[in-house]
Backbone as a printed PyTorch tensor [residue, N CA C, xyz], in Angstrom:
tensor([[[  23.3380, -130.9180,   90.5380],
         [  23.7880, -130.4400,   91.8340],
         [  25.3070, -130.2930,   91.7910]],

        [[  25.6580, -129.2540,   92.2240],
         [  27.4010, -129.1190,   92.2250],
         [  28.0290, -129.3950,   93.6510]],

        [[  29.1760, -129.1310,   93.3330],
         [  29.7850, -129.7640,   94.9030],
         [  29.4090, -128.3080,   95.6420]],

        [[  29.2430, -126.8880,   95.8430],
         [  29.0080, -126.7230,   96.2170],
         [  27.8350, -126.7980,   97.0320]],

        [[  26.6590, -126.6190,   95.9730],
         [  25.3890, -127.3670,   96.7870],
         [  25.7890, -128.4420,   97.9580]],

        [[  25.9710, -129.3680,   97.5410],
         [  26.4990, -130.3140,   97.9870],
         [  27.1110, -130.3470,   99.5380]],

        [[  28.5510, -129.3180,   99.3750],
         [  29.0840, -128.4390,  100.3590],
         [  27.8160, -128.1130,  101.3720]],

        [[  27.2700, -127.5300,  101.1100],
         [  26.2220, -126.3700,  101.7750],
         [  25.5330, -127.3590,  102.4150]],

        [[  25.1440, -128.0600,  101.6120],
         [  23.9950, -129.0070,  102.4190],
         [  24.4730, -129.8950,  103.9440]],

        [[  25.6620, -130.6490,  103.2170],
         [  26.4790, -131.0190,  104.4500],
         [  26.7100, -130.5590,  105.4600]],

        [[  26.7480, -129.0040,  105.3270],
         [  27.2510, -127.7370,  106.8980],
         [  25.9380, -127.6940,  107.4780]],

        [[  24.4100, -128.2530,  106.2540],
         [  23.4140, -127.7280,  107.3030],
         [  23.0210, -129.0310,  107.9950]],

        [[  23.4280, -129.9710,  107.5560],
         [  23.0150, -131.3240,  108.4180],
         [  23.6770, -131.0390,  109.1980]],

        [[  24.6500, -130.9060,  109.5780],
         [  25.7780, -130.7370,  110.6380],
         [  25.7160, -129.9810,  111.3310]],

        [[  25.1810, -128.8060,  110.9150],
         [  24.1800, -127.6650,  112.0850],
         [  22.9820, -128.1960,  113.0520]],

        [[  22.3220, -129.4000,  112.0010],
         [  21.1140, -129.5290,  112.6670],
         [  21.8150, -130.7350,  113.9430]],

        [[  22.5300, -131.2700,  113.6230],
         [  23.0660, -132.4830,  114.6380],
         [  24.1600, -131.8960,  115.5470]],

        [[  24.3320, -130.4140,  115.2050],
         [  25.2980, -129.6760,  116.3220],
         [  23.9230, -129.3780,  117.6060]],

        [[  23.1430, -129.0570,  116.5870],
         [  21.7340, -128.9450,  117.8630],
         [  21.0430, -130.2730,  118.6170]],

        [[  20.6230, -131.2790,  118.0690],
         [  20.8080, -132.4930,  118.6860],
         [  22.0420, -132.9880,  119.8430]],

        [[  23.1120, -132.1450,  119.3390],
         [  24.5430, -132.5540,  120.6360],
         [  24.2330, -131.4660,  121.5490]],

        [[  24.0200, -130.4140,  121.1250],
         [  23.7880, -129.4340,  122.1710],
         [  22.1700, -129.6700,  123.4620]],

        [[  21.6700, -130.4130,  122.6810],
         [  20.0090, -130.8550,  123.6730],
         [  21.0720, -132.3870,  124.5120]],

        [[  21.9760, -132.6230,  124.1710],
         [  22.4930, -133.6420,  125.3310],
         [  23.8330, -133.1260,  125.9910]],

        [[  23.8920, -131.4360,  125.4850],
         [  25.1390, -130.7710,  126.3320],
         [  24.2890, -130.6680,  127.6990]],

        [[  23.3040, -130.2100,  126.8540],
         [  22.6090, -129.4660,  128.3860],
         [  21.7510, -129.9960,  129.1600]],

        [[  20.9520, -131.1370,  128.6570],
         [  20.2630, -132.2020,  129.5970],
         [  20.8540, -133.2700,  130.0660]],

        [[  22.1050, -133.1870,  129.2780],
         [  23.0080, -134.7170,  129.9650],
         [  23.1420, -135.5110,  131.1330]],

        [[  22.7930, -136.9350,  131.3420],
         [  22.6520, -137.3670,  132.5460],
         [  23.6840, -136.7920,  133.5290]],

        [[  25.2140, -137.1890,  133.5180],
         [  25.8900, -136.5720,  134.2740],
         [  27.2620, -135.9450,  133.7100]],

        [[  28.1860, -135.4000,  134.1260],
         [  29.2620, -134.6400,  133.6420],
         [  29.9120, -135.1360,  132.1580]],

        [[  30.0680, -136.2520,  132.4920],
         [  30.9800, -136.5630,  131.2480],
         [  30.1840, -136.7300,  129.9910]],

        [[  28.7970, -137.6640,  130.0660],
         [  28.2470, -136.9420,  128.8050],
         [  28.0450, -135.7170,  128.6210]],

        [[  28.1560, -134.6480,  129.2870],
         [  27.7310, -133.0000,  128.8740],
         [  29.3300, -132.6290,  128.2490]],

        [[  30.5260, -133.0820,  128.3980],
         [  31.8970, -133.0990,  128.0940],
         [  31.9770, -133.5780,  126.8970]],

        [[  31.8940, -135.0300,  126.8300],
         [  31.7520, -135.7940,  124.9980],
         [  30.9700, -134.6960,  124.5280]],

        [[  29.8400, -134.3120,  124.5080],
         [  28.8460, -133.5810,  123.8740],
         [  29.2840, -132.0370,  123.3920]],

        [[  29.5480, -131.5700,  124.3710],
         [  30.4030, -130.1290,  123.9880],
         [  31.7170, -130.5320,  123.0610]],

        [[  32.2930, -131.4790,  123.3100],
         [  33.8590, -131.5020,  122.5890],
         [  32.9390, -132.1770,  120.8660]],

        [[  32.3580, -132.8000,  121.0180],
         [  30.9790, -133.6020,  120.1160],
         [  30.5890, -131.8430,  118.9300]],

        [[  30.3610, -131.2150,  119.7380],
         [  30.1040, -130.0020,  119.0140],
         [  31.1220, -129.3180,  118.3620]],

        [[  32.4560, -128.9220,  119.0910],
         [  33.4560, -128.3240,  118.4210],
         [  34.1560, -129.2640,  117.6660]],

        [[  33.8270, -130.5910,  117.5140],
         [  34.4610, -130.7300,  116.6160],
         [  33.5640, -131.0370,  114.9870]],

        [[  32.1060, -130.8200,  114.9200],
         [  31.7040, -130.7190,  113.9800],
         [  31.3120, -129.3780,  113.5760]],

        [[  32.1100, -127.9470,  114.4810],
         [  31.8900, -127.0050,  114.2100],
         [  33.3200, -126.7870,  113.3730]],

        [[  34.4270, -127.4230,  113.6430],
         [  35.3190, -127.6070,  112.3430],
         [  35.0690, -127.9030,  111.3000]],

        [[  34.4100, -129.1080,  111.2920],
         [  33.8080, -129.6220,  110.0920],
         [  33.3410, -128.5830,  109.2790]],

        [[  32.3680, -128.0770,  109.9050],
         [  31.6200, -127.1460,  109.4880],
         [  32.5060, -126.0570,  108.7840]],

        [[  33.3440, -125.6070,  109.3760],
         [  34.0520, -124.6790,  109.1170],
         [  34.8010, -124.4740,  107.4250]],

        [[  35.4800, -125.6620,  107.7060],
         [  36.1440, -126.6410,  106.6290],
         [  35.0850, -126.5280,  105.2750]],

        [[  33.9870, -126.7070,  105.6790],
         [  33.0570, -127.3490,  104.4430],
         [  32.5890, -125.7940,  104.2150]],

        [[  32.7560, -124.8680,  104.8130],
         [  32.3630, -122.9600,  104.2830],
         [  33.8390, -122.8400,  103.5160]],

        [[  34.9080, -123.0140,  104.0880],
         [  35.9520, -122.5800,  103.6940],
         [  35.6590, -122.7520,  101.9960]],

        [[  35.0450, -124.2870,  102.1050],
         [  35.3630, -124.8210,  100.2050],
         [  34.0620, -123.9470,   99.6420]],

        [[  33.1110, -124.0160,  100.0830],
         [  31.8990, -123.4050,   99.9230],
         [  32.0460, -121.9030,   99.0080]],

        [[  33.1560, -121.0030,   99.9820],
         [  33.4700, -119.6630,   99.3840],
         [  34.4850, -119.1880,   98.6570]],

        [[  35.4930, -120.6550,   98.4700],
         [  36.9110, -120.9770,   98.1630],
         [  38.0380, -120.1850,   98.6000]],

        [[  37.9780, -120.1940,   99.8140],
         [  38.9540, -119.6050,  101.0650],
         [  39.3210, -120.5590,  101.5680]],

        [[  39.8470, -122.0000,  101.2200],
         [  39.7070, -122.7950,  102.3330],
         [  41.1740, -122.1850,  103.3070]],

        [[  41.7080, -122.1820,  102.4220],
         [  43.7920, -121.6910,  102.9470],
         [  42.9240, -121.0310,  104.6290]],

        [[  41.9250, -120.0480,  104.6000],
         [  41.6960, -119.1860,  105.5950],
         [  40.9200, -119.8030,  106.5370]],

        [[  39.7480, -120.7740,  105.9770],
         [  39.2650, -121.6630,  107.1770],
         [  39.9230, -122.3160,  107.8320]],

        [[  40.9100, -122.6780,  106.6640],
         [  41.6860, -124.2100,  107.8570],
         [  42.3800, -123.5140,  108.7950]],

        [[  42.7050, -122.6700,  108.5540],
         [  43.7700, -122.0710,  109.9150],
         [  42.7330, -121.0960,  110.9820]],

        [[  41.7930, -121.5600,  111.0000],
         [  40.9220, -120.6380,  111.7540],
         [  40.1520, -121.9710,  112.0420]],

        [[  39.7610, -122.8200,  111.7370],
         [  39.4520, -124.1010,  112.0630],
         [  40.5640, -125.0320,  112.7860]],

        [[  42.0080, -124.6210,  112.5510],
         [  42.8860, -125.7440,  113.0780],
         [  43.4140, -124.8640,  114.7940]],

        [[  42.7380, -123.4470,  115.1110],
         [  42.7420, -123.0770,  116.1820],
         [  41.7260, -123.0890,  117.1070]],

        [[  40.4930, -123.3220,  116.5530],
         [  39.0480, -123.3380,  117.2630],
         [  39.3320, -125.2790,  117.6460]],

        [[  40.2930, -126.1960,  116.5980],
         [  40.0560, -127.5510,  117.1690],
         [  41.5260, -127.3450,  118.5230]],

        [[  42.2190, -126.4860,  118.6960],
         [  43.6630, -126.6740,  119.2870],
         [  42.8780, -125.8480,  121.0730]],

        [[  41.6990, -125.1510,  121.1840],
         [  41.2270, -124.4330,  121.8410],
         [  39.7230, -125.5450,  122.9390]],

        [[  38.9460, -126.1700,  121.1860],
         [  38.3950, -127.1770,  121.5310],
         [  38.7560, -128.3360,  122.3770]],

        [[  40.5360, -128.6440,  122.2290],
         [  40.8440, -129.9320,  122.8250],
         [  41.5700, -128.9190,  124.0700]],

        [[  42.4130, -128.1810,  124.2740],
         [  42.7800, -127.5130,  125.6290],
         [  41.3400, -127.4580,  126.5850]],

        [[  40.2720, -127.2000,  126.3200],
         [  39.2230, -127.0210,  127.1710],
         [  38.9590, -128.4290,  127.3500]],

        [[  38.8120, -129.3950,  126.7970],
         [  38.4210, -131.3990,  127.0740],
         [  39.3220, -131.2090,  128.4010]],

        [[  40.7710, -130.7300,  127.8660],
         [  41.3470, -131.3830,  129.0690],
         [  41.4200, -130.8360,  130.0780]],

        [[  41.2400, -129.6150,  130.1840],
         [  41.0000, -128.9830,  131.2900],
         [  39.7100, -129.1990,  132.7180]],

        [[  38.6800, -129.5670,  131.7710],
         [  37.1740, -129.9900,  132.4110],
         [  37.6030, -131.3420,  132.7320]],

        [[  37.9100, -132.1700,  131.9720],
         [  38.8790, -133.4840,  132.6220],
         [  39.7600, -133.6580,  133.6520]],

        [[  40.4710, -132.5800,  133.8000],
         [  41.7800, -132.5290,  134.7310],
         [  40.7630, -132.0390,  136.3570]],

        [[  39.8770, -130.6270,  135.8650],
         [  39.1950, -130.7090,  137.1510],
         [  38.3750, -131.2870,  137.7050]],

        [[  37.5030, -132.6990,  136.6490],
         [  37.2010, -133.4390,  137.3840],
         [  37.7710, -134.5790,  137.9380]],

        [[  39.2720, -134.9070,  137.2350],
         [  39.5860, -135.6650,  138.0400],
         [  39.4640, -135.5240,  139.1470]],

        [[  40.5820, -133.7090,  140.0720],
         [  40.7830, -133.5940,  140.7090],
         [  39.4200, -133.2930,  142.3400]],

        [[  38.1560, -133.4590,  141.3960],
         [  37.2170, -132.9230,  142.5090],
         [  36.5560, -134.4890,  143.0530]],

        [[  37.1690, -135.2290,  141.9830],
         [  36.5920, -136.6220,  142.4470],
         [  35.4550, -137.3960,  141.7510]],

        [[  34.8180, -136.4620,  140.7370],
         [  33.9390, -137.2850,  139.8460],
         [  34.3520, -138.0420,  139.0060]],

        [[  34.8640, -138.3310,  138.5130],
         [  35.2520, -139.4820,  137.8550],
         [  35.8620, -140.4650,  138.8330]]])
């Protein structure tokens, strides 16, 4: 088995447990687990990203396309945070 294999396999576990986070984005008891869960996703969709980059040996091009999907990922946490502070759920 080579590291790519290897590579590959890792992005698909990580696919399958992006879908496991996504069945508690969307059934989540209340707001803030559906929040962990979405931010839960983008950040193993970096991962993911990261682990294609080596996969096709582009990483130079993932990471910077991965280090804007995590800079986009965390502006949206805080944003859904900030408006719930302000509506009173939390």
């Amino acid at each position: 088995m080579s590291m790519n294999d290897f590579f590959l396999w890792m992005s698909l576990i990580l696919g399958f447990l992006v879908l496991v986070s996504l069945y508690r984005g969307i059934g989540g008891p209340g707001f803030l687990n559906r929040i962990v869960a979405i931010n839960d996703i983008g950040t193993k969709s970096v991962v993911i990203l990261v682990l294609m980059g080596l996969v096709i040996q582009r990483v130079d091009m993932f990471v910077d396309i991965s280090l804007a999907y995590a800079l986009l990922n965390f502006i949206g946490t805080l944003a859904a945070a900030k408006y719930l502070e302000r509506k009173g759920a939390i």
